[in-house]
C-alpha positions in Angstrom: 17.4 -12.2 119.4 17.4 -15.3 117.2 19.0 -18.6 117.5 22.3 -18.5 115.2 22.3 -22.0 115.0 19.0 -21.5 112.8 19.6 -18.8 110.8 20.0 -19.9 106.6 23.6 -20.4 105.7 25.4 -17.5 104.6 25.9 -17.3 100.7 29.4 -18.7 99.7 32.0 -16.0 98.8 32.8 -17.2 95.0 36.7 -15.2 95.7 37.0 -17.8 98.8 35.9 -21.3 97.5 39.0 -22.5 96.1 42.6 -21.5 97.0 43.8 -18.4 95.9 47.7 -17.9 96.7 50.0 -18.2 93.4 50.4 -21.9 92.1 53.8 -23.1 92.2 55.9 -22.4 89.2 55.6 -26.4 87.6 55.8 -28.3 84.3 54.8 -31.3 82.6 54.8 -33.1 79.5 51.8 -33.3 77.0 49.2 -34.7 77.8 49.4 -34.2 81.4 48.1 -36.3 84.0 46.3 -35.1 86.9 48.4 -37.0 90.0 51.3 -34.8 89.7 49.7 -31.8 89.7 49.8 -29.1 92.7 47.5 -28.4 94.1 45.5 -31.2 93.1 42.4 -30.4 91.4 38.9 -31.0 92.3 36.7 -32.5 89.8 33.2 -32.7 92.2 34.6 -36.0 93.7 33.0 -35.1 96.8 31.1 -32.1 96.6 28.9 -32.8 93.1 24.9 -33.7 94.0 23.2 -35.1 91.7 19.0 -34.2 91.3 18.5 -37.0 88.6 18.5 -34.1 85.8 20.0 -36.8 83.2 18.2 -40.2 84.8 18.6 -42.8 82.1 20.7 -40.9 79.3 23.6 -41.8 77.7 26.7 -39.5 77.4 29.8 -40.0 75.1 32.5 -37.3 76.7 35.6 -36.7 74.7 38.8 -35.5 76.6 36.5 -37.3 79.6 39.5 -38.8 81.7 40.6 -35.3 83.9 40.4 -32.0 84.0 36.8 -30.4 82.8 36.0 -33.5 81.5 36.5 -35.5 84.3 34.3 -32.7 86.4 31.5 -33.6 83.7 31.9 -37.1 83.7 31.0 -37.3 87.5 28.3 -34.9 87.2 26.5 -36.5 84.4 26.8 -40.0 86.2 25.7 -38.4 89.2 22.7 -36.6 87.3 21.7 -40.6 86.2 23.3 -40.9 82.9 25.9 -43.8 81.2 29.1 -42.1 80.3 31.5 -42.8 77.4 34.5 -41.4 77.6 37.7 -40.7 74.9 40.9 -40.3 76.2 44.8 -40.7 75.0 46.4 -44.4 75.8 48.6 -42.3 77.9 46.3 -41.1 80.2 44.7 -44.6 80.9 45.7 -44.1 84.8 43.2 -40.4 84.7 40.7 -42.2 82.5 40.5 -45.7 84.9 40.4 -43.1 88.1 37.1 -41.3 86.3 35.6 -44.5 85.5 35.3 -45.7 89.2 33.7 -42.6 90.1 31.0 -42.9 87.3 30.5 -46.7 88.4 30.2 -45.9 92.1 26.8 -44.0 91.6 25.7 -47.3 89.5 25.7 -45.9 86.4 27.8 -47.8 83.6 31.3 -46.3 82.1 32.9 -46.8 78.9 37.1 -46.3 78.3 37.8 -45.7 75.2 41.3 -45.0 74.4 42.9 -43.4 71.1 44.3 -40.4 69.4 41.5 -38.2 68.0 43.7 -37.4 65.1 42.6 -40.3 63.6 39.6 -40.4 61.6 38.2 -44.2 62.4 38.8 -43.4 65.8 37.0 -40.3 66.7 34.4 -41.8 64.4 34.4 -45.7 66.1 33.8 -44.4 69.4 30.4 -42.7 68.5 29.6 -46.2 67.1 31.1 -47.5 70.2 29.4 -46.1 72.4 26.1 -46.7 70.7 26.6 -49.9 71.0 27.0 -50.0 74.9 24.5 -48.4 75.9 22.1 -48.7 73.1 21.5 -44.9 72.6 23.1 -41.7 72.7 21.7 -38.3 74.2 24.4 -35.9 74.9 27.7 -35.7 73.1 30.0 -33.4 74.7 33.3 -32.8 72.2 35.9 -31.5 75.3 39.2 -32.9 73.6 41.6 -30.4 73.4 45.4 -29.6 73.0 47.6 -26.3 73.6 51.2 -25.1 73.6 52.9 -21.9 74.7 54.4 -20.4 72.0 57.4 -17.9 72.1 56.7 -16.7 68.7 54.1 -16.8 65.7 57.2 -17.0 63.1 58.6 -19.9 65.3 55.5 -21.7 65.4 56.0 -25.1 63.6 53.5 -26.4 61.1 53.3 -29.8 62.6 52.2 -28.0 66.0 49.8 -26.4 64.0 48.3 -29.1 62.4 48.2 -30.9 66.1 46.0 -28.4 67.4 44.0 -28.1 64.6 43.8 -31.6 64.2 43.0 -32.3 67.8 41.0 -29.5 68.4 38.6 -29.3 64.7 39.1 -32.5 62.7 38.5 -34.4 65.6 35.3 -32.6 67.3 33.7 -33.1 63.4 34.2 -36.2 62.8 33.0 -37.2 66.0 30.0 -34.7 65.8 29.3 -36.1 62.4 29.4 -39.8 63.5 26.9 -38.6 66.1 24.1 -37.1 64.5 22.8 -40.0 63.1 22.2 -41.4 66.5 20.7 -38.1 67.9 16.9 -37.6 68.4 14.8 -34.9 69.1 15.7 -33.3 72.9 19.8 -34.6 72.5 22.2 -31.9 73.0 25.8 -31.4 71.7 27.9 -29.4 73.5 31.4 -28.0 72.4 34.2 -27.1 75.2 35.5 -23.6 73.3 37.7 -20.9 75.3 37.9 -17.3 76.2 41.0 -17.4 74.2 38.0 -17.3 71.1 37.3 -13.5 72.3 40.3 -12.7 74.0 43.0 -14.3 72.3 46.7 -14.5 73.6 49.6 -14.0 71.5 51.4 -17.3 73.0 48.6 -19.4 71.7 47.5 -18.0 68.5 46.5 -21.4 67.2 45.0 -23.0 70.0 42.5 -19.7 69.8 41.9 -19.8 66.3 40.4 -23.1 66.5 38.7 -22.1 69.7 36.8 -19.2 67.3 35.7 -21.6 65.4 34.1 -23.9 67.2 32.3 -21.0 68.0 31.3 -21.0 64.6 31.0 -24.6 64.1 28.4 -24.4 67.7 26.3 -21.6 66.2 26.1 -22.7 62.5 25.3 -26.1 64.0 22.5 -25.0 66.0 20.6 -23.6 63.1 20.7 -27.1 60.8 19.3 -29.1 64.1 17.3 -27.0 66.0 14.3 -28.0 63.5 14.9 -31.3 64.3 14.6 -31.2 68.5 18.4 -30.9 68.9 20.2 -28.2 70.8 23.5 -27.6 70.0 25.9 -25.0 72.7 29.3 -24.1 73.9 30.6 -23.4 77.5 33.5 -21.2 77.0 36.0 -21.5 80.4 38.3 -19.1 81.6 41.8 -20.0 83.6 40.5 -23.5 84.8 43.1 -25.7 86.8 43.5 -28.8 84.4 46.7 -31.0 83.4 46.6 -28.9 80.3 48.0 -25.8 82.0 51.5 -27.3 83.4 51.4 -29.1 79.9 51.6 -26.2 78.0 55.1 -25.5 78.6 54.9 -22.3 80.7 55.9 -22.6 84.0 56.7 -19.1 84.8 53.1 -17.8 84.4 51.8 -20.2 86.3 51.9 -18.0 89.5 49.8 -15.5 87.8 47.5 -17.9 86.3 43.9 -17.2 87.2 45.1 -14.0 89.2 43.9 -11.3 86.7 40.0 -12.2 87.1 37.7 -10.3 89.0 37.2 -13.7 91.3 41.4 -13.3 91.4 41.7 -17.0 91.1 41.4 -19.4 88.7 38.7 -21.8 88.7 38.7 -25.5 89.2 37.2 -28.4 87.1 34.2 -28.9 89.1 32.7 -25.3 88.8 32.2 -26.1 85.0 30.1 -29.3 85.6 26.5 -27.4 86.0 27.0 -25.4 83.5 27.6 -28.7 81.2 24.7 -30.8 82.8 22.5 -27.6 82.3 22.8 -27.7 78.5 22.3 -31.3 78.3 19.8 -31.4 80.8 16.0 -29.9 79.8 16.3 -27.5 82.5 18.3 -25.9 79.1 15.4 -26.6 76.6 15.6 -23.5 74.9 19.0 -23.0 75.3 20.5 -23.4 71.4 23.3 -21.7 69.4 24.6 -20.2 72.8 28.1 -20.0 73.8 28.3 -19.7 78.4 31.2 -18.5 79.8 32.5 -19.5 82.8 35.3 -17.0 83.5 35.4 -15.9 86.7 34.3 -13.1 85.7 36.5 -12.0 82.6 34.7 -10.9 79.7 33.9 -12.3 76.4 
């Protein structure tokens, strides 16, 4: 018989890695920060190994202070690169947390706080971060914003225009501030959503801007491809983030994650590879496509 002690580890079951009892029923105001949270999530603070996959590139990460940002931010400093990073002034606290774990591997790390609603501002910090680290490689447009809603004829137009405006004015004028800077083997990548396939009534506008960054990730792809730039999406499913208690439905929150085949929802850091394999060239000819990370729920 053989030694146990030097038989290969056993393959890690995906249902098991995380917790998956009910989250407590819990609520928080937009934007929601990560230190109230429960459970906390992980972002890769101590699990994420970096293979220098991303050695001396230079990433600007909207929405980059927690949640799948945050998960990307330590991965892509890990992999080697700078990271620049967008986030709301109230969530300086998240954002100053991310930055010492992108300085710890020695890599450099940029705050830059603002509302992405405004125009100079999701357009400076291109320009910004240009200027820090003296090029730009990967541009990852993560910023998002979501709100239960009880009712499509109760849904107010200026939470409308939030989303959209957070969600699509911001992620082009940042992408369009970018692609001057961009040569041949830089990547964009958009954060979109299941909710682009498999919408839910109670966020009807957060899913019609998720379809079309779809669109805007596809059409995108086709202008710069020609030009040695790959443009994708990941598309999460029920990923533990300060966005979920922010969205003003405690009462699902028990059953959040529950209906996937993995029967749990997933945490920040499971999305990181699938981010630094975009922007890596490990994805070279990987344009135009939109990856799901769903625990299993179809597109």
């Amino acid at each position: 018989m053989s030694d146990p002690a030097k038989q290969p580890d056993q393959p890690r079951d995906p249902r098991g890695t995380y917790p998956s009892e009910p989250f407590p029923e819990q609520e928080q105001k937009q934007p929601g920060l990560t230190a109230p949270m429960d459970p906390q999530p992980d972002h890769g603070e101590l699990s994420y190994e970096g293979s220098e996959k991303l050695q001396g590139k230079a990433a600007l990460i909207t929405g980059g202070d927690s949640g799948i940002g945050k998960a990307v931010a330590i991965a892509f400093a890990r992999e080697g690169a700078d990271v620049a990073i967008s986030y709301l002034p109230e969530e300086e606290a998240d954002a100053q947390d991310t930055a010492e774990w992108i300085r710890k591997t020695g890599r450099r790390a940029l705050l830059l706080a603002g509302d992405g609603r405004s125009e100079d501002f999701s357009t400076n910090i291109v320009e910004d971060a240009f200027a820090e680290f003296g090029r730009l490689d990967v541009v990852v447009l993560n910023a998002a914003y979501q709100k239960n809603r009880d009712s499509f004829e109760s849904l107010p137009t200026e939470e409308f225009d939030r989303v959209f405006q957070t969600n699509l004015y911001s992620l082009l004028w940042t992408a369009r501030a970018a692609v001057p800077h961009l040569t041949a083997g830089a990547s964009i990548i958009t954060t979109t959503s299941i909710q682009a396939f498999n919408p839910s009534p109670g966020l009807i506008d957060y899913a019609m801007t998720k379809a079309a960054q779809v669109a805007f990730t596809k059409a995108l792809a086709q202008e710069l491809g020609p030009k040695g730039i790959r443009v994708n999406a990941v598309a999460p499913g029920p990923i533990w983030t300060p966005l979920i208690p922010a969205t003003e439905w405690p009462h699902k929150l028990p059953k959040f994650g529950q209906d996937t085949p993995l029967q749990r929802p997933g945490q920040p850091a499971e999305l990181a590879p699938a981010y630094v394999l975009l922007a890596s060239d490990a994805g070279s000819y990987i344009s135009g496509a939109v990856l799901p990370v769903t625990g299993g729920k179809g597109l």
